[in-house]
N, C-alpha and C positions, 0 to 999 in steps of 0.2 A: 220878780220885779217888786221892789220895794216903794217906787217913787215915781214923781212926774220925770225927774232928770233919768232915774234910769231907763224910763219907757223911752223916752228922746233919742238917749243913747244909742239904745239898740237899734231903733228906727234906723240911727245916720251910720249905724257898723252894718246893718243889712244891706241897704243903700250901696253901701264902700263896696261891697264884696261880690253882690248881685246885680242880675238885670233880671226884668218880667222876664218867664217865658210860660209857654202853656201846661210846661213839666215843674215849674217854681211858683208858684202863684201864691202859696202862705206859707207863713212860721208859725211853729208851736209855740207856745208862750209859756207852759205848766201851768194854766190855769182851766179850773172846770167849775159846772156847777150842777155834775150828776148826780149830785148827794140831792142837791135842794135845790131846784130849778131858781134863776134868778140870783143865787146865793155864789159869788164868785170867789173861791178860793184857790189857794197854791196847791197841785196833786199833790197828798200824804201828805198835807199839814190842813192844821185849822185858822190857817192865816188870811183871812179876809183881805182883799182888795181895798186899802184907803183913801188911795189919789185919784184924780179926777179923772174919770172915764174917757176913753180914746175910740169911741165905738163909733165906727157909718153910720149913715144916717139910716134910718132903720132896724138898728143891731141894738140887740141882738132879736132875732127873729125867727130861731129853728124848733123852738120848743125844746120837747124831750127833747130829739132828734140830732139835734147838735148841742154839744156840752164842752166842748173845747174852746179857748179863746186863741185864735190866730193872728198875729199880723199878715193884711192881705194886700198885694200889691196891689194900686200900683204907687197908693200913696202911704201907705204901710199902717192903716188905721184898723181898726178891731172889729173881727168878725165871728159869732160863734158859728164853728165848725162842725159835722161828723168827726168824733174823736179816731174812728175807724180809717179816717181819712191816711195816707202813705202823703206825708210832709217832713220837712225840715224840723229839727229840734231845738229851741233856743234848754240850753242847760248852764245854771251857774254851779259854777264850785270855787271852794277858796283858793284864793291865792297862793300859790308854793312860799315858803318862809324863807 
């Protein structure tokens, strides 16, 4: 996620495609901050997090303990997660030419 419009984005394509259930409840984002608690980058880059935070109220709150960034439903707002967790993957790649 590069941006506000793409965080949106993907919120209303999760949305489109999903409903809650107790087996669906978050998305992977490729975001952590197991290097450096607090320090929210894109896995295997040094790409820093620039746009405005999407996070519950509360969040993030797991410490070590969670270092993953999820969208969780049911409003699809950010939570960090046990990276350990068995969730959905959000993955971009480029476009075919």
């Amino acid at each position: 996620m590069d941006s506000e419009e793409e965080n949106n984005y993907l919120k209303a394509l999760i949305n489109s495609k999903y409903t809650y259930t107790a087996d669906v409840p978050a998305f992977f984002t490729g975001f952590t901050d197991i290097d450096t608690e607090g320090a929210w980058v894109e896995h295997g880059s040094n790409n820093q997090m620039v746009f405005p935070p999407d996070w519950y109220m509360d969040e993030p709150n797991g410490g070590t303990t969670e270092n993953c960034l999820v969208f969780y439903f049911p409003d699809l707002k950010w939570v960090d997660f046990p990276c350990s967790s068995e969730q959905i993957m959000i993955c971009e790649m480029d476009a075919p030419a």
